[in-house]
C-alpha positions as CSV (number, residue, x, y, z in Angstrom):
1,X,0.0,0.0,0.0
2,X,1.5,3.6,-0.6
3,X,1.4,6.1,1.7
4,X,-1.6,7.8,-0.3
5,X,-3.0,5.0,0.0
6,X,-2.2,4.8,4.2
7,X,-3.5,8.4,4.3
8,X,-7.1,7.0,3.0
9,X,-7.6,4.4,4.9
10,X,-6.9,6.8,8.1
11,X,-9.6,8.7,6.7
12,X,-12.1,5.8,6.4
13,X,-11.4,6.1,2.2
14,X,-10.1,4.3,-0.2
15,X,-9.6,4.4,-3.8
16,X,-12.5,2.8,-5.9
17,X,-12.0,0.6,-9.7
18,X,-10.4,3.6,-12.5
19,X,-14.0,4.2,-14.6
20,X,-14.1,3.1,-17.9
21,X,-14.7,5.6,-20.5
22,X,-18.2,6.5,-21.2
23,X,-17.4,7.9,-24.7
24,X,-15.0,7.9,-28.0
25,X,-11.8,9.2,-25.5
26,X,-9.5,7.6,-23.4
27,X,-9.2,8.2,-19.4
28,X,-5.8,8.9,-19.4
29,X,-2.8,10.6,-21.6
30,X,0.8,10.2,-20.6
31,X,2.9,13.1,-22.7
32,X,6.6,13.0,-21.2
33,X,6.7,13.0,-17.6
34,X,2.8,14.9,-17.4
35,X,-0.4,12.9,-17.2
36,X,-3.6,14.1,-18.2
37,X,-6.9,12.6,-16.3
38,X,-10.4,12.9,-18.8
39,X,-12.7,13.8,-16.6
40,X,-14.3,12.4,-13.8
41,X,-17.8,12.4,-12.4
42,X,-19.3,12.6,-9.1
43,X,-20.1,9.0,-8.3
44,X,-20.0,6.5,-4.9
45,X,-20.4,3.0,-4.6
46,X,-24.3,3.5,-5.2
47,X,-24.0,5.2,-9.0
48,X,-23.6,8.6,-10.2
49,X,-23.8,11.7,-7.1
50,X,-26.4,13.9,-8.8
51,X,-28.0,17.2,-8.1
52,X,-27.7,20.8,-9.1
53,X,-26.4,23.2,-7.0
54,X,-28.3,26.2,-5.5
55,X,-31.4,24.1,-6.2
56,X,-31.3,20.6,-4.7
57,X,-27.8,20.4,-3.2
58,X,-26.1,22.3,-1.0
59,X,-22.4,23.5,-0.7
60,X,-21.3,20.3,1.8
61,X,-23.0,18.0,-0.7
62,X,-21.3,19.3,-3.7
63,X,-18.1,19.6,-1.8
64,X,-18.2,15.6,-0.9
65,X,-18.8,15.3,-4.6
66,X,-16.1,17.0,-5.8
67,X,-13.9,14.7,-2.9
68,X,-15.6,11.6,-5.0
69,X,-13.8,12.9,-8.3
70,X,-11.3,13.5,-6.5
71,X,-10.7,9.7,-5.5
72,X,-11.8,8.5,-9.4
73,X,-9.1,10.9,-10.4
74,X,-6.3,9.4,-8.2
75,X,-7.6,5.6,-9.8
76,X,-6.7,7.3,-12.9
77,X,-3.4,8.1,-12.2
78,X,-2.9,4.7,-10.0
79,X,-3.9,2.9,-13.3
80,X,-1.8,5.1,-15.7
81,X,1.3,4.3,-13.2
82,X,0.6,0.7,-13.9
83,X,-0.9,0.0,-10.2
84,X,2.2,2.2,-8.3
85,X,0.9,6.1,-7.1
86,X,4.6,6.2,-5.6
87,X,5.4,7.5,-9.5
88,X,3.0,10.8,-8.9
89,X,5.3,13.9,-8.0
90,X,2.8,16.5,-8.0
91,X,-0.8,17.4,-8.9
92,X,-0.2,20.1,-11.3
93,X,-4.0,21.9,-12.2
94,X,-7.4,20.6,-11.7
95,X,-10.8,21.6,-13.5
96,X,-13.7,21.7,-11.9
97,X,-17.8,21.9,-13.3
98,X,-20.4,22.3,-10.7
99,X,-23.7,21.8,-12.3
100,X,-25.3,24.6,-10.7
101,X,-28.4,27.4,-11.2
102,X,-27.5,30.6,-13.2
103,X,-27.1,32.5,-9.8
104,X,-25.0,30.1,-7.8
105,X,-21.5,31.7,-6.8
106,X,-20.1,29.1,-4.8
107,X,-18.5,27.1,-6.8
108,X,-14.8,27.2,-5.8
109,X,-16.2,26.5,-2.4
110,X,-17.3,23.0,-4.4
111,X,-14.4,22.1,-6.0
112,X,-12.5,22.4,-2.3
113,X,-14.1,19.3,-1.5
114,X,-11.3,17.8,-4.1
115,X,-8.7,20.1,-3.5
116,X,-8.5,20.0,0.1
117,X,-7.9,16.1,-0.3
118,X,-5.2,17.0,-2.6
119,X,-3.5,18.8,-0.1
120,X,-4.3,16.6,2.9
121,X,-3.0,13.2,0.9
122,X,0.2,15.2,-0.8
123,X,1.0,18.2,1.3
124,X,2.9,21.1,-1.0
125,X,2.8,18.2,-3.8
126,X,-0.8,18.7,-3.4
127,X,-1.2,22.1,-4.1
128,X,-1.9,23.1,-7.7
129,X,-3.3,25.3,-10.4
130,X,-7.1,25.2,-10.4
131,X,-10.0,26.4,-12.5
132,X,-13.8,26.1,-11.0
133,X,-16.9,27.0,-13.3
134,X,-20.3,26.4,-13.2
135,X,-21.8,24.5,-16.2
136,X,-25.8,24.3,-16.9
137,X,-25.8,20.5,-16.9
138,X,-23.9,17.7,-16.8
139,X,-23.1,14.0,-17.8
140,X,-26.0,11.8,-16.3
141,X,-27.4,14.7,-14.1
142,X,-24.1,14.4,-11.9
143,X,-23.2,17.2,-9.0
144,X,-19.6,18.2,-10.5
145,X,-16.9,16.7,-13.1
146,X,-13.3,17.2,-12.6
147,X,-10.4,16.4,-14.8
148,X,-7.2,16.9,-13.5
149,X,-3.1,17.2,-14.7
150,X,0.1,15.5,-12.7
151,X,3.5,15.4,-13.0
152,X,4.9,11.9,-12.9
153,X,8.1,10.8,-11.6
């Protein structure tokens, strides 16, 4: 187990199956030493985390959403890695959607929910470049999608 991995399981977590692709496009890209994750949906062991927020979720919901993608995201980069998350040096930028209403604001405050983890699992490795938006709708109805970029060892 790597010390990720350690870190999880101290937080009652661990890291679910990498998704398949749902489309034409693959779930992962390895150019060099970077490694870019498609993205990933808001999903738990019961299916797909949906809602909208302002309307039928709130803030602390989206934000354990976002944490959700957040764990798909690192099964991305365990799977690119060929099963070893030792290999990941840094997280370098995350996206994040938030299907939310047109007057919604909080959607940094969503994404969180993933970057917080980020930081808590990787300390300064953690830390990256981010980008939260708000998007009218999303795959299957889901709470947020984020896709994410690391720097491999």
């Amino acid at each position: 187990m790597t010390d990720i991995e350690s870190k999880l399981a101290a937080m009652g977590e661990s890291l679910p199956d990498a998704p398949a692709p749902a489309a034409n496009y693959v779930p992962f890209v390895i150019s060099g030493n970077m490694l870019f994750v498609s993205g990933q949906i808001s999903a738990d062991a019961e299916g797909p985390i949906k809602g909208k927020l302002g309307a039928d979720m709130d803030v602390d919901g989206g934000a354990k959403a976002a944490r959700r993608c957040g764990l798909s995201l690192l099964a991305q980069v365990k799977a690119a890695c060929g099963g070893d998350l030792s290999k990941l040096k840094r997280v370098v930028k995350l996206t994040g959607f938030v299907n939310s209403t047109a007057d919604f604001t909080d959607q940094p405050k969503v994404i969180n929910g993933c970057s917080d983890m980020m930081v808590e699992l990787l300390g300064d490795a953690g830390r990256h470049s981010r980008s939260a938006v708000s998007a009218a709708a999303l795959p299957l109805g889901v709470a947020v999608e984020i896709e994410g970029i690391f720097e491999l060892a």
